[in-house]
C-alpha positions in Angstrom: 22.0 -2.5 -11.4 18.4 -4.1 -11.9 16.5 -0.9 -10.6 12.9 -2.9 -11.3 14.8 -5.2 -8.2 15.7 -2.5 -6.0 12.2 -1.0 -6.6 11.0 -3.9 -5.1 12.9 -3.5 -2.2 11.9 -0.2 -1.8 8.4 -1.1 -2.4 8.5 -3.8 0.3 9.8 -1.4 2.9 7.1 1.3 2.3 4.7 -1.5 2.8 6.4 -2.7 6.1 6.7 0.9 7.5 3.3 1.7 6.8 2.4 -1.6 8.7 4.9 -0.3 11.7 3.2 3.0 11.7 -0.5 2.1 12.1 1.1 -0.9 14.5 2.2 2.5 16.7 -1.1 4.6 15.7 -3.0 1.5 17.9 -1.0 1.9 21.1 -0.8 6.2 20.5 -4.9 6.5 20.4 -5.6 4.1 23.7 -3.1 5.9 25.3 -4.1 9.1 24.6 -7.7 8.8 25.1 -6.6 6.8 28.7 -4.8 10.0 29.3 -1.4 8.9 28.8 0.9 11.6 28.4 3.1 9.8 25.2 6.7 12.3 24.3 7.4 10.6 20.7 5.6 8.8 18.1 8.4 7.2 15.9 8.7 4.9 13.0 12.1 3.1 12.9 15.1 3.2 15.1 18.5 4.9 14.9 18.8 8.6 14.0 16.3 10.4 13.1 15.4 11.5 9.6 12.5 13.6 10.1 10.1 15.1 12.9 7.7 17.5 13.7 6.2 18.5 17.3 2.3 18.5 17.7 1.1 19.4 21.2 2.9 16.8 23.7 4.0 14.4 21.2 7.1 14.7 18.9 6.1 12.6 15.6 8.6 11.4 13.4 10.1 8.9 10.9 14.3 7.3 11.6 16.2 6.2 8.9 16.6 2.4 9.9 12.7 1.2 9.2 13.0 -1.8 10.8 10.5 -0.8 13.6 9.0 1.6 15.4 7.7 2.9 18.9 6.0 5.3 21.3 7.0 6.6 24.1 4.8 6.9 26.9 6.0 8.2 30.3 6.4 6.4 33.4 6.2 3.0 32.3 8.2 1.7 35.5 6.3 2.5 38.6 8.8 4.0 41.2 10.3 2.4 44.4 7.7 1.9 46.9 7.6 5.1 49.2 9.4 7.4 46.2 7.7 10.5 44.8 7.3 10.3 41.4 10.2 12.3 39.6 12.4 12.0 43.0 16.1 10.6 42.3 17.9 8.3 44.5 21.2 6.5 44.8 21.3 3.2 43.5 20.7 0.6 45.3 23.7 -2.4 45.7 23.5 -5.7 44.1 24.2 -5.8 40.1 20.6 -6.9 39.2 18.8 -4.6 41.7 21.1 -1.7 40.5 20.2 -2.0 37.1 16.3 -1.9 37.9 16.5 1.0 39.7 18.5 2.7 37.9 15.7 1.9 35.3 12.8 3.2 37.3 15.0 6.8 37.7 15.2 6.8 34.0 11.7 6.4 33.5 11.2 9.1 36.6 12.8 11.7 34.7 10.4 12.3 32.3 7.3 12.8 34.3 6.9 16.3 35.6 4.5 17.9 38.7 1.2 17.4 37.6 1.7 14.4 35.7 1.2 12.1 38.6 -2.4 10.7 36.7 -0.8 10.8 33.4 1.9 8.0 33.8 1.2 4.6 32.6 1.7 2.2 35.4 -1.2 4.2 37.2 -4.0 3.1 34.7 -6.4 0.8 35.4 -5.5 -2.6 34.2 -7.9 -3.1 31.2 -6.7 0.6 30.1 -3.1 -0.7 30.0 -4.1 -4.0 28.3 -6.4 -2.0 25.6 -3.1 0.4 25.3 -0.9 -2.8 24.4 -3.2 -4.7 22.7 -3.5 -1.7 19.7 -0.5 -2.6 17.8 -0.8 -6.1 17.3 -4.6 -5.7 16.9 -3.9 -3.3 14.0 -1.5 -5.6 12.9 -4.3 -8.0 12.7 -7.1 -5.6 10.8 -4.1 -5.3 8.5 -3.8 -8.8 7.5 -7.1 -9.5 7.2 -7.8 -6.1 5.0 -4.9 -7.4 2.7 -6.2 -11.0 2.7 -9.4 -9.8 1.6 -7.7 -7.9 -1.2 -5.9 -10.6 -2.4 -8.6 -12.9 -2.0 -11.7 -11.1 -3.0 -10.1 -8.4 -4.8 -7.8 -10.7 -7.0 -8.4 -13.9 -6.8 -6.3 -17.6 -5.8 -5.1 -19.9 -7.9 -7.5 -22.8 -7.5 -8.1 -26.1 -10.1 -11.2 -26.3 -11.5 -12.6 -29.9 -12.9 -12.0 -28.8 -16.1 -10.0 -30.8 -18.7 -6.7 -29.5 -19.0 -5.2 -29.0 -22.7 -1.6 -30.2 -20.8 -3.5 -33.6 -20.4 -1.5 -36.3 -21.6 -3.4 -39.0 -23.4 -1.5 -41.9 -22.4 -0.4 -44.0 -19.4 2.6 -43.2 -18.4 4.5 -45.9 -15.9 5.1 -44.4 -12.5 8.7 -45.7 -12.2 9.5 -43.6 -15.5 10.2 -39.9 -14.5 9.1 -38.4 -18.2 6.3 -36.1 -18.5 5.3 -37.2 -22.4 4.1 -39.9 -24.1 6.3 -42.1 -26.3 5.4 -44.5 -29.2 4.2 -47.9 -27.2 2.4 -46.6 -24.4 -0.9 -47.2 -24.0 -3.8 -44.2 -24.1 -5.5 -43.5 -20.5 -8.9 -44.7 -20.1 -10.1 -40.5 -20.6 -8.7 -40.7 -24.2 -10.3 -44.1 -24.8 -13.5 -42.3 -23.5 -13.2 -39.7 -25.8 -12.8 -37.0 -23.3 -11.6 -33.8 -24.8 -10.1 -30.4 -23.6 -12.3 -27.8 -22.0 -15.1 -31.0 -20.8 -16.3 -30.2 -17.5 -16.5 -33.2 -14.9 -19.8 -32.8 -13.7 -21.4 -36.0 -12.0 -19.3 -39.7 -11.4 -21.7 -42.8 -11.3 -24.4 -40.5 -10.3 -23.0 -38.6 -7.6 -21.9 -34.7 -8.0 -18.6 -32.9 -8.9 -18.8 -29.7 -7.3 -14.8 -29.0 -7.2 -11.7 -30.8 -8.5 -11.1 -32.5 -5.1 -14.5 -33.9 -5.2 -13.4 -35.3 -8.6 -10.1 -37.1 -7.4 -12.2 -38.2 -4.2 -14.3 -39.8 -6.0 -12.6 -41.5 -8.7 -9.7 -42.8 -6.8 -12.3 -44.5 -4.5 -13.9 -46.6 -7.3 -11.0 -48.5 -8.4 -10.6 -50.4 -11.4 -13.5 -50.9 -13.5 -16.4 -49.6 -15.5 -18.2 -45.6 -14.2 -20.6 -43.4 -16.0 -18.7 -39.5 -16.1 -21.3 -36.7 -16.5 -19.6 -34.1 -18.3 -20.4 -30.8 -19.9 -18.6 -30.1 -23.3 -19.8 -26.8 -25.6 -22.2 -25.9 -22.7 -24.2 -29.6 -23.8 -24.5 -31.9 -21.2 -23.6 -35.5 -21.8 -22.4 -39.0 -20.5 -19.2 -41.5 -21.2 -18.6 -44.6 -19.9 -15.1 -45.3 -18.8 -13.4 -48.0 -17.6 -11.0 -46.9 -15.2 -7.7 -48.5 -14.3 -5.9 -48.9 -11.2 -2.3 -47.3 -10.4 -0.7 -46.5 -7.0 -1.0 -42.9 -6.4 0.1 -40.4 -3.5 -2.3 -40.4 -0.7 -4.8 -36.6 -1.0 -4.0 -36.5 2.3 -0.9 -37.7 3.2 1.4 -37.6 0.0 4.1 -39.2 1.8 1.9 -42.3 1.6 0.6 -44.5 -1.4 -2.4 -45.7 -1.6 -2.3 -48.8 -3.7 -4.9 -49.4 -6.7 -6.7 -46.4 -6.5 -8.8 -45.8 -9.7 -7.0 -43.3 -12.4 -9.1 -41.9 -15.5 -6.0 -40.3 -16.7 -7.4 -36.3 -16.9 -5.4 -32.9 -15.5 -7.2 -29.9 -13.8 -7.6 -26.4 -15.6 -5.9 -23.6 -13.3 -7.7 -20.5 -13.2 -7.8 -17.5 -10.6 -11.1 -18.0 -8.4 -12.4 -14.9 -6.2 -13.3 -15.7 -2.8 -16.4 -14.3 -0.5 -15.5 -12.3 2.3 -16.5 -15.0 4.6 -13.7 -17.5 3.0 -11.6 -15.0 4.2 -11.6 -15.4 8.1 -11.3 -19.6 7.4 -8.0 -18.5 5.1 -6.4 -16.3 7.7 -7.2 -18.5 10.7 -5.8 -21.4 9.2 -2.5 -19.1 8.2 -2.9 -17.8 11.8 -2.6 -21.9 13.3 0.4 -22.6 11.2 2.0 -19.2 12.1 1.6 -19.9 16.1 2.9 -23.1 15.8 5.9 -21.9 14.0 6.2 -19.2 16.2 5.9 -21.8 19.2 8.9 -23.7 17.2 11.1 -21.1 16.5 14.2 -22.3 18.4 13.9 -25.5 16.7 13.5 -23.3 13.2 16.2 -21.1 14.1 18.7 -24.1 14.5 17.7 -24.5 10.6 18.6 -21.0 10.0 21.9 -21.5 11.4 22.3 -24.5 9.5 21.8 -23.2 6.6 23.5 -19.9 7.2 26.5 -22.1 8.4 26.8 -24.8 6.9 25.1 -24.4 3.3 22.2 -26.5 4.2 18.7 -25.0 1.8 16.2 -23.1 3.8 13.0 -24.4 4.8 10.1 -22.6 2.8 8.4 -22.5 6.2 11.0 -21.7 8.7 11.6 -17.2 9.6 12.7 -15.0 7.4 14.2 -11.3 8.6 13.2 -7.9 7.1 16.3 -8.4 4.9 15.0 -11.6 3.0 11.5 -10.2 2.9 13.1 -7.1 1.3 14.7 -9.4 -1.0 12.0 -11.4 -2.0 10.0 -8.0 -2.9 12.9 -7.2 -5.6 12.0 -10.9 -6.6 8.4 -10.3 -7.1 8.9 -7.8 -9.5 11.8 -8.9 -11.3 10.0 -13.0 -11.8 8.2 -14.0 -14.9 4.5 -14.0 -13.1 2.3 -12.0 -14.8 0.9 -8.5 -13.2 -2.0 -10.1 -11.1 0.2 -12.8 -10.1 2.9 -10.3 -9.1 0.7 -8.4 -7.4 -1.0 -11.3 -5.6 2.1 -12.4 -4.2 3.3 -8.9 -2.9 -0.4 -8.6 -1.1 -0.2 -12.0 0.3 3.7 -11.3 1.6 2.5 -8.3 3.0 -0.4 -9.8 4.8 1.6 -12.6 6.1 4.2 -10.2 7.9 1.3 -8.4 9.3 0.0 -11.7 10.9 3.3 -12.9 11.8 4.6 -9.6 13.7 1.0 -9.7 15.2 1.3 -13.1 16.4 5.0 -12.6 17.6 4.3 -9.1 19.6 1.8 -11.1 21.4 4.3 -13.7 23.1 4.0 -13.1 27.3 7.3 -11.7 27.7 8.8 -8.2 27.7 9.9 -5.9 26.3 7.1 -7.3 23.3 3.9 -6.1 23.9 2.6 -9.7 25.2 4.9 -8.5 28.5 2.9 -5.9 29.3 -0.7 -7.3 28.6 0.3 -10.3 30.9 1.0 -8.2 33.2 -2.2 -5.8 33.1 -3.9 -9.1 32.8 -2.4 -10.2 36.2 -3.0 -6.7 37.9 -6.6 -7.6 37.0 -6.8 -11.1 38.5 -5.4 -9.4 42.1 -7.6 -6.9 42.0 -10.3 -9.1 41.5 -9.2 -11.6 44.0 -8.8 -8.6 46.6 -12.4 -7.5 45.7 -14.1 -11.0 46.6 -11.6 -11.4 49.5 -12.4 -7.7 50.4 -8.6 -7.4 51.2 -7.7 -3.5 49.7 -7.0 -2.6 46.6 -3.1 -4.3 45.3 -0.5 -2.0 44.3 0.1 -1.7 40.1 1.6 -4.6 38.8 5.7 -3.6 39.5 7.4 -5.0 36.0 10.7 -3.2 36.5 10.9 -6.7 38.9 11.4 -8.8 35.6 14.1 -6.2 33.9 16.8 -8.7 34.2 14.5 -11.4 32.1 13.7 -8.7 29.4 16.9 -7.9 28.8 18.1 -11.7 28.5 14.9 -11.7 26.1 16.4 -8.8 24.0 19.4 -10.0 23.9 18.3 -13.3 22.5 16.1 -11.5 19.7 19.1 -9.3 19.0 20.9 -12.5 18.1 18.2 -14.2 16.2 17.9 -11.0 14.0 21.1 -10.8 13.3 21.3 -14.6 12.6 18.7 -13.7 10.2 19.9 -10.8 8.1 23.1 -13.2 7.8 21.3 -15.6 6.3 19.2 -14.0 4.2 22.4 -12.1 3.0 24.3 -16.1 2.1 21.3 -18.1 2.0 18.2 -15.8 1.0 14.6 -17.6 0.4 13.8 -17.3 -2.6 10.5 -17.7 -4.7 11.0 -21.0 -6.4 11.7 -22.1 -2.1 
């Protein structure tokens, strides 16, 4: 057995449950400060492995850590004209029996005096503030971990540095070699006598501030003679190159080709470049974008992962991955050839992606997530406020034991897509080299 893979594992999952338990610590505080009486603060589901009572609340840790929750109490209002903790019969009709028989389950739990305690009493922005905590911790998370890995370590970025990997001649497109053979003809950087470790500086006068500016700019010159400012042994200089033209993959678009675009024939340096706190928010709100609209495409995705659960096909790099593969890929980070800082960068940024990505998923407007319920203190707020400029009286508390049928079709559904998941990441995992 590889333990230094199974530590990774394990090292994943204390990462993820520490994620679920501060995801729970920011619905427990709203609702305790809103006067929520909450029974159990737990991390994971099945039986439980460990507890311990404090006051009101029964905290404690189950021994699948594949979630977490709290339980607050009356969560379903009762049946219009019920006392609160009063039972009933059930009421006929398969649908209508089941969410009644759901409000007397969340009935049970609320004793005398608790009558300003339950949940579906609070004010609206109280219940939204309650909700919103987890996947707002979720998000401080990411962005705490992003700024580690960022500012703290450091990303990979290229630097307009001569690479020593720089080959010095031409070599034809429509070969697929990566070294030079006896014939070919040296690139126009060798001709210029550019060496190792020269630093682009400046192309026919205008600045190279970053490697990007460097391709920019050379690929839009064409073929023909430039002036390269460059800085070699910390003593600035100029070369005149003649540049040569070569079809090349489009910066933006490499799908396309963009035809005679100049070449000088030179390869970045790669070195680990800190970032400022500030290039943190741009980071995570692009990640945050491309999360949404993966998360907005995830039947689409999870056709891929039966596909490739199913019928062999590779996974996509950006399509889900369950707890499972995520466990798996931790056992990869420390098991891979990357270098300390590398390894740790790449647990920090799988850590901070899962963060954003359960944040971003919790937030979907349909129960049982949490999105369900702040839709629904959001519309409680929009009635009120309509009854207030209407001067109508004050609505009733939105009644969401009225949608149970639809949450449980939507838990069934992400029962089946997690499962679908820990299948494939058991016969098809993602991997690192993805």
């Amino acid at each position: 057995m590889n333990w230094l893979y199974v530590a990774g594992i394990i090292l994943f999952l204390l990462g993820l449950m520490f994620s679920i338990a501060l995801h729970e610590l920011g619905h427990l505080i709203p609702a305790k400060i809103f006067g929520v009486r909450v029974t159990q603060y737990m991390v994971g589901f099945g039986s439980t492995a460990w507890s311990r009572r404090k006051g009101e609340t029964e905290y404690g840790v189950k021994w699948i850590p594949f979630g977490g929750y709290i339980r607050m109490i009356g969560m379903l209002p009762p049946r219009p004209g019920d006392e609160p903790g009063k039972l009933r019969s059930t009421a006929t009709g398969p649908w209508q029996g089941l969410i009644e028989s759901a409000r007397d389950a969340a009935q049970e739990e609320v004793r005398p005096g608790d009558e300003s305690r339950v949940f579906y009493r609070k004010k609206w922005w109280q219940k939204v503030i309650i909700m919103s905590g987890g996947p707002a911790m979720n998000f401080v998370l990411a962005f705490v971990f992003f700024t580690i890995l960022l500012v703290g370590i450091g990303l990979p970025a290229e630097v307009p540095i001569v690479s020593p990997t720089t080959e010095t001649c031409v070599i034809p497109s429509s070969e697929r070699r990566a070294r030079c053979e006896p014939g070919d003809r040296p690139t126009p950087a060798a001709q210029a006598g550019l060496k190792p470790g020269d630093r682009l500086v400046s192309f026919d006068g205008a600045a190279i501030r970053s490697w990007d500016d460097a391709k920019r700019l050379i690929r839009s010159h064409g073929a023909g003679p430039a002036r390269l400012g460059i800085v070699r042994d910390g003593e600035p200089m100029t070369l005149g190159v003649t540049l040569i033209a070569q079809d090349r993959p489009n910066l933006d678009d490499p799908g396309k080709i963009d035809e005679n675009a100049g070449f000088l024939g030179v390869r970045p340096t790669e070195v680990i470049q800190r970032q400022s706190v500030g290039e943190v928010a741009g980071y995570m709100g692009g990640l945050t974008a491309r999360a949404a609209g993966s998360i907005v495409n995830l039947p689409e995705k999870m056709v891929g992962v039966w596909h490739a659960a199913f019928s062999g096909e590779e996974r996509d790099p950006e399509g889900p991955v369950g707890m499972v593969g995520a466990g798996r890929l931790g056992g990869e980070i420390l098991t891979s050839d990357l270098s300390a800082t590398e390894k740790l960068a790449t647990f920090v940024n799988l850590l901070a992606g899962f963060n954003l990505a359960i944040g971003l998923f919790n937030l979907i407007p349909l129960l049982p997530l949490d999105g369900g319920h702040i839709a629904g203190g959001l519309w409680e707020g929009l009635k009120g406020a309509y009854a207030r400029i209407m001067r109508r009286p004050t609505p009733k508390p939105v009644d969401i034991a009225k949608v149970l049928p639809l949450t449980y079709a939507a838990a069934l559904a992400m029962m089946v897509m997690a499962g679908l998941l820990v299948y494939a990441d058991l016969v098809n995992p993602l991997t690192l080299t993805n």
